[in-house]
N, C-alpha and C positions, 0 to 999 in steps of 0.2 A: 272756606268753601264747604257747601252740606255735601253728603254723598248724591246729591242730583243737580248733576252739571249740566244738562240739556234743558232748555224751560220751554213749556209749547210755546205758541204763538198768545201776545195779549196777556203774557203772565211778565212779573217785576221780581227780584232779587236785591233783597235790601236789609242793613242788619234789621235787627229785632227792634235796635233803639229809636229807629228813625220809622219803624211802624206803626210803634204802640208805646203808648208811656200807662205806668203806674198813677193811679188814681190820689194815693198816699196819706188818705186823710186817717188820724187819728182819732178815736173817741175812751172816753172813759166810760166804763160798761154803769158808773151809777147814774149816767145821761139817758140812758135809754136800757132800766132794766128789764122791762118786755119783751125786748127784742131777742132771740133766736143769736146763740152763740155756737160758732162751729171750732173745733180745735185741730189738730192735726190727727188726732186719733179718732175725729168723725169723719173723716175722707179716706175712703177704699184707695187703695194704692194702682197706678193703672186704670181700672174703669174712672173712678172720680165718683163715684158715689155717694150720698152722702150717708152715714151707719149710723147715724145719732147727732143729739145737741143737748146742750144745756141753758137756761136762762143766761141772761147776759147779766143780770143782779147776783147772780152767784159767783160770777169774777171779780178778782179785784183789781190784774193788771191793765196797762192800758191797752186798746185794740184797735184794733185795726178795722174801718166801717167799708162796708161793702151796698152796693143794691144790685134789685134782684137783676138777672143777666151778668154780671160783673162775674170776670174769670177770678179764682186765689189762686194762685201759683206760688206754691212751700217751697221756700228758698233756705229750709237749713235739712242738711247732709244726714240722713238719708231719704228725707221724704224728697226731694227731688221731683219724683212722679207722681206724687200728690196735687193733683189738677181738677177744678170742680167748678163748676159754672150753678151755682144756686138760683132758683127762682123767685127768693122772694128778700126784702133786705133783713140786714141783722150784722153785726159785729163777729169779728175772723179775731181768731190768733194773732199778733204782731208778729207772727214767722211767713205771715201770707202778705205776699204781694198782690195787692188788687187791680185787676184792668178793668176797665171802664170802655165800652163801644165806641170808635171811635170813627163810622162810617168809613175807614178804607179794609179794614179785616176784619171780619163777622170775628164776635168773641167766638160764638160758637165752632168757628175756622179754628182760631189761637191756640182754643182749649187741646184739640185734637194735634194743636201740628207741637206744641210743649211737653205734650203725652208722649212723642216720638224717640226712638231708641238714640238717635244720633245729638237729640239737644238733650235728655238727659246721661245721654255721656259725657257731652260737652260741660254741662254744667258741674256736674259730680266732680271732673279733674280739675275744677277750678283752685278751691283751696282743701288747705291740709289742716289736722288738730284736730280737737276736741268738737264734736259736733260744730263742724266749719257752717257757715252760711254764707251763700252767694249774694250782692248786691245789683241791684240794675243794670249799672254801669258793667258790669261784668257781662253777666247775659244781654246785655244790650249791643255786645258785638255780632251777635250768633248772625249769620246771615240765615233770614226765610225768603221761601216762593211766594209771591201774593199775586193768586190767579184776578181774574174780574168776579166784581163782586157777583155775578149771577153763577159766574161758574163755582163760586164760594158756597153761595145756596146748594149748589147740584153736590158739589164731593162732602158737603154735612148730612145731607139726605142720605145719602151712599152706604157714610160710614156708620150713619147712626141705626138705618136698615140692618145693618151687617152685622153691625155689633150689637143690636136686639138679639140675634140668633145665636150670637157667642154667650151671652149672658145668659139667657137661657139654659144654655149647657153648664155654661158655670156652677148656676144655681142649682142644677140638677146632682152636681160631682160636689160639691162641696154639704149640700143635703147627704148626699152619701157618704161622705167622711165621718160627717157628724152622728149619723147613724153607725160607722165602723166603732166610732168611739164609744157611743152609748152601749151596743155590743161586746167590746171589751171589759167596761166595766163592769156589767150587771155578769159577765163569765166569771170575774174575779172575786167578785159578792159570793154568787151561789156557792163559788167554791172555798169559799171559808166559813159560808156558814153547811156545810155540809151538803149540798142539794146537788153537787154536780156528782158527786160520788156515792149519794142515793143506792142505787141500782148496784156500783159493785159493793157496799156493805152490807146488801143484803143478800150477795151472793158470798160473800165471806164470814158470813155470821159467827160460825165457830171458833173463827181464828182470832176476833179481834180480843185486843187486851183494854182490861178496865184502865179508866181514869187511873188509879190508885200507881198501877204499876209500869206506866208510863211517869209520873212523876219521881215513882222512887228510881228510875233507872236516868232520868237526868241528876239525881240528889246523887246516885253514884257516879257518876260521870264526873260530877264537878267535885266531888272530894276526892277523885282520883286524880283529878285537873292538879288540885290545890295541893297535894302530898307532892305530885313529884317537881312544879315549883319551887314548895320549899325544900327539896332535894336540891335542885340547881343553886337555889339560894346557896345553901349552905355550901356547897361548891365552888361556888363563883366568891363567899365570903371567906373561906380558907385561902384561897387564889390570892384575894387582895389582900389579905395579911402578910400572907409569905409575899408578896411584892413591896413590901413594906409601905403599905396601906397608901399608895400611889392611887390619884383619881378617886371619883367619889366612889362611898361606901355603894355596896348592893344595896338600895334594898329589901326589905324584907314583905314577901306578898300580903296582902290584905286577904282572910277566910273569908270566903264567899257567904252571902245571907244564905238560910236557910230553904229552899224550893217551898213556895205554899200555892196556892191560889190567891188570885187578885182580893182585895177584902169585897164584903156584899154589896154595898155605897157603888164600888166601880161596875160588879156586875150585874147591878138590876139594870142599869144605862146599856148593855149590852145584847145583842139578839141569844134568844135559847140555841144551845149545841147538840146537834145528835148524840144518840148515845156513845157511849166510847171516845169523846173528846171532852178536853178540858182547858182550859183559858188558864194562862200564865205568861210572863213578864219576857219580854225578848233578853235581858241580861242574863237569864237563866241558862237560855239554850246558845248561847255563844260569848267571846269575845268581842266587845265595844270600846274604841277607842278613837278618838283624834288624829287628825294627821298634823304632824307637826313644821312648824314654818317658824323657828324663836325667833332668828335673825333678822333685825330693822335696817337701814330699808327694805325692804321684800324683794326690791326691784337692783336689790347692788347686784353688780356686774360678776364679784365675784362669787356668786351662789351658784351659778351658772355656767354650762357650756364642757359637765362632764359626762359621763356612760351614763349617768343614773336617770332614768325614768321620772317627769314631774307630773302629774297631771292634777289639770284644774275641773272645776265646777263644771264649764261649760263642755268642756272635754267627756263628764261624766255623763251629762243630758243627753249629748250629741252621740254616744257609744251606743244606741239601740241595747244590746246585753253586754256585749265582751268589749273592753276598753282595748285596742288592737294599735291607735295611734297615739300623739302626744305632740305637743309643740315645742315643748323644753326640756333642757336634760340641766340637772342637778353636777356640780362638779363634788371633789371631794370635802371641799368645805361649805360646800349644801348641804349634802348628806350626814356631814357635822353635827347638825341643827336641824336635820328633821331624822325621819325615821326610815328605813326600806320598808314594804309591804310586800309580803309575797304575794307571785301568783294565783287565782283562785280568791282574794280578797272581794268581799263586796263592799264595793266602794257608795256610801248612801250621803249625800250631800245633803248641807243642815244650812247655808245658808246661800242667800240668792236664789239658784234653783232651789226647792227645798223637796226634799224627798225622792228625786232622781238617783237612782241606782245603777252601776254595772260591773262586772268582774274584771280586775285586772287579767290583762289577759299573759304579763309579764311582771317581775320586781319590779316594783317602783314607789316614790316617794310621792304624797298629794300635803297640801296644808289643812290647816285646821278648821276650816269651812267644809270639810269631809271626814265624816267618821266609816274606819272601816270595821269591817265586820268578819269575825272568822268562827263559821259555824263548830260544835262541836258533831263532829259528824255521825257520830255511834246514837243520836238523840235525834237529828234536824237534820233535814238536807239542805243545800244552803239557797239551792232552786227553789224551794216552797217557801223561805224566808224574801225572797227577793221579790218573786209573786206577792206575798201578805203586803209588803211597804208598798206596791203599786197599788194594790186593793184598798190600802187604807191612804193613801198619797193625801187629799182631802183635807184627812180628819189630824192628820198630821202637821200637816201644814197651816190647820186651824189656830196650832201652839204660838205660831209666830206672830209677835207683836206687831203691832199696826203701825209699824214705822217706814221711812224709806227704804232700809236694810231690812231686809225681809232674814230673819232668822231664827232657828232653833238652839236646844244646847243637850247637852251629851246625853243626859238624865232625861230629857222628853224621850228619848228612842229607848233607853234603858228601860223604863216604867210604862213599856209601848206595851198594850196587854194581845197577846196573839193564841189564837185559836187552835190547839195543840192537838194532834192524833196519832199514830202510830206509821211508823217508816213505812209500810208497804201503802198506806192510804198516802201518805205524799207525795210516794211515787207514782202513785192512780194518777193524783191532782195533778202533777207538773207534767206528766204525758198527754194528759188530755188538754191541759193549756196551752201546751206547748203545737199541741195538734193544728187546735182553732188557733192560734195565736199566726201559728206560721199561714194558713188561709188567708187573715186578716191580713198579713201584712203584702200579701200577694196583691190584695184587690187593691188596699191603700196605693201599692207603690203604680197598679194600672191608672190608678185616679191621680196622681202626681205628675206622672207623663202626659195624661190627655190634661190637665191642666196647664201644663210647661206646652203643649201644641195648640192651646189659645192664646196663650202667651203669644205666642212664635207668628200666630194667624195674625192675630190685633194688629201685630209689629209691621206684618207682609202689606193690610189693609193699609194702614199709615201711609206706607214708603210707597205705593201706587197713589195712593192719595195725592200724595205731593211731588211725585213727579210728571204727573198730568195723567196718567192712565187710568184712573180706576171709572170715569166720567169721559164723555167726547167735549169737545170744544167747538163752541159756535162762534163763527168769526163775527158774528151782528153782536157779541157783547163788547161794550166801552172797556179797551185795553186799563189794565190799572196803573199803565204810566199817566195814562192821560184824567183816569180819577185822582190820582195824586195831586197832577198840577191845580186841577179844578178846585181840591180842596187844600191847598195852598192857596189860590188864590183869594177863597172865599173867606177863610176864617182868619178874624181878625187877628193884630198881632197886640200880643196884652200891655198895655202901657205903664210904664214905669211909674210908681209913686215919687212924689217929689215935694219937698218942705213946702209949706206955705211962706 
């Protein structure tokens, strides 16, 4: 039963299966490579719009044939709500069920009432798995309302009046995002290549320190890094001796390369730096490393289910800056086999997402699809580092090869060349981005809400749609029990083939 139990007067309740059948024909797209190919990532989700196509000669699976009017309804998990009634013919996806008009439900009715909250509930808890897909038979029990075909006319008009006006808004909030976004980046440009902080170096003239002695005071940094390393070394390699060389040896750190600038080859490729900054290598100014996951399978039971903090890829995307949640915890024979990260880590992900950044906001262990990062802080703040990899996210993300696994590797972040200047100027930078930034994300999250409130609208117009209220009902239309029988009786019944 749908959630509308009362039907006016003249209206029929019947599953789905016994309203409407799938059309089903298949084609192969070298039949007809002229024709107009739609995929699931050409159909807007909810409206049904269509965002694009491709030639039908540039597929090579087989497809699914549609004409124009004919509804597709995306029957694999989670397009669900992918409903699109096309006007002209051409070749669908094989994940698109095609309806075909069939004189008792206006497609243009179908499209609307499949678009609806409670049949894509219905269909989504169908099955379970890996990108599950629904079959006919399945959604062909849903029970719909089928008003009289004139009153079908009247609630399309209604909705599609209505939801002109919503799309409109739409188009207006989502133009505005896109603008939020172009905004964000071109703050993050100016501010690396100098132009946001203009105005205060030229009110700090006196103070700022040359190129020269900004580089030597990370070349001391990192040979004070490297000295008292091999301090611990040597500590921790006395330890293992006197335990009678129990467990593997320490080893022994690697001297860090020498501090230079990028060679000229990389910096003619580069925009010019105001005075008093200098371009050099992110391995300079911090700790880069991997997160570690040795243990095959990834997924055994016993890695899992201790104190220790795990987080993944998509955990790091989803983190906006401070990594605050997590799904899984590490037991002690996780933590075994990967590594703790402290607090304060920036955690920059290298593959899948790639180049998404956020700060642990506790210990905790990530795998090796994330490398973290630990500024050295007497040189870098680790805010202005975090800012540069969204600045250059892009160009970053340019490294990874053209495969399905979209990936980076350690030494692309390492040999990442960044726009270097003096701590009080990065503290200018991360204040005033931090200023705009927090603005931006004010108006974003106003345009996410009135977004989720068309959502919510769409849904309300639906649910009166189809339980008789958003239109009046006129008793002079042909009830659709009695267009039913009519075209029962009329359409023939197809005759079985039989041997000669």
């Amino acid at each position: 039963m749908t959630e509308f139990d009362t039907l006016p007067q003249g209206w029929l309740r019947l599953p789905l299966g016994d309203a409407v059948r799938p059309r089903g024909e298949k084609a192969s797209p070298t039949e007809f490579p002229d024709y107009p190919f739609l995929g699931m990532d050409h159909v807007e989700a909810q409206t049904g719009r269509l965002i694009g196509q491709v030639p039908a000669g540039s597929m090579k699976s087989a497809a699914a044939r549609f004409k124009a009017g004919d509804v597709l309804y995306g029957r694999l998990r989670p397009y669900l709500n992918k409903v699109a009634r096309p006007t002209f013919d051409g070749l669908a996806s094989a994940e698109f069920m095609v309806f075909p008009e069939n004189g008792f439900v206006l497609n243009s009715y179908l499209m609307h009432r499949l678009r609806s909250r409670d049949f894509v509930s219905f269909s989504s808890h169908l099955n379970e798995g890996d990108r599950p897909r629904v079959d006919f038979n399945q959604i062909g029990t849903f029970p719909i309302e089928v008003p009289p075909i004139p009153e079908q006319h009247r609630i399309v008009a209604k909705i599609e009046a209505l939801f002109s006006e919503l799309d409109a808004g739409q188009d207006s909030l989502t133009r505005a995002q896109a603008q939020l976004k172009l905004y964000r980046q071109s703050l993050l440009k100016a501010a690396f290549q100098g132009r946001l902080t203009a105005d205060w170096r030229k009110a700090n003239a006196g103070k700022l320190e040359p190129p020269e002695t900004l580089l030597s005071r990370v070349r001391t940094e990192r040979e004070a890094r490297y000295k008292q390393a091999l301090d611990d070394w040597q500590t921790a390699l006395a330890e293992w001796r006197a335990g009678g060389e129990v467990g593997r040896k320490p080893a022994k750190p690697k001297r860090p390369i020498d501090v230079h600038e990028p060679d000229t080859d990389a910096l003619d490729l580069l925009p010019d730096l105001p005075e008093g900054w200098a371009y050099i290598h992110l391995a300079h100014l911090g700790d880069l490393a991997r997160g570690k996951s040795r243990h095959r399978p990834r997924n055994d039971p016993k890695l899992f289910g201790g104190p220790y903090p795990f987080v993944q890829t998509g955990e790091v995307k989803a983190a906006g800056r401070k990594i605050r949640t997590y799904s899984a915890t590490y037991s002690e024979f996780g933590l075994s086999q990967s590594r703790l990260w402290p607090a304060g880590t920036l955690c920059i992900t290298i593959a899948a997402n790639i180049a998404e950044t956020a700060f642990l906001d506790f210990d905790g262990c990530f795998p090796d699809s994330v490398v973290g990062f630990t500024a050295y802080k007497n040189v870098v703040q680790p805010e202005f580092i975090e800012c540069f990899i969204k600045a250059a996210k892009v160009e970053i993300a340019a490294y990874a090869p053209a495969t399905a696994q979209k990936n980076i590797n350690l030494t692309t972040l390492e040999e990442l060349i960044v726009p270097y200047c003096g701590q009080a100027e990065q503290q200018e930078i991360s204040s005033r981005l931090d200023a705009a930034f927090s603005s931006i994300d004010a108006i974003e999250t106003e345009i996410t809400t009135a977004l989720a409130k068309l959502s919510a609208l769409r849904q309300s117009i639906l649910k009166k749609a189809f339980s008789g209220q958003l239109v009046p009902q006129d008793p002079s239309d042909e009830p659709a029990s009695a267009l039913l029988t009519r075209l029962r009786h009329t359409t023939p019944t197809p005759r079985r083939k039989t041997k000669a």
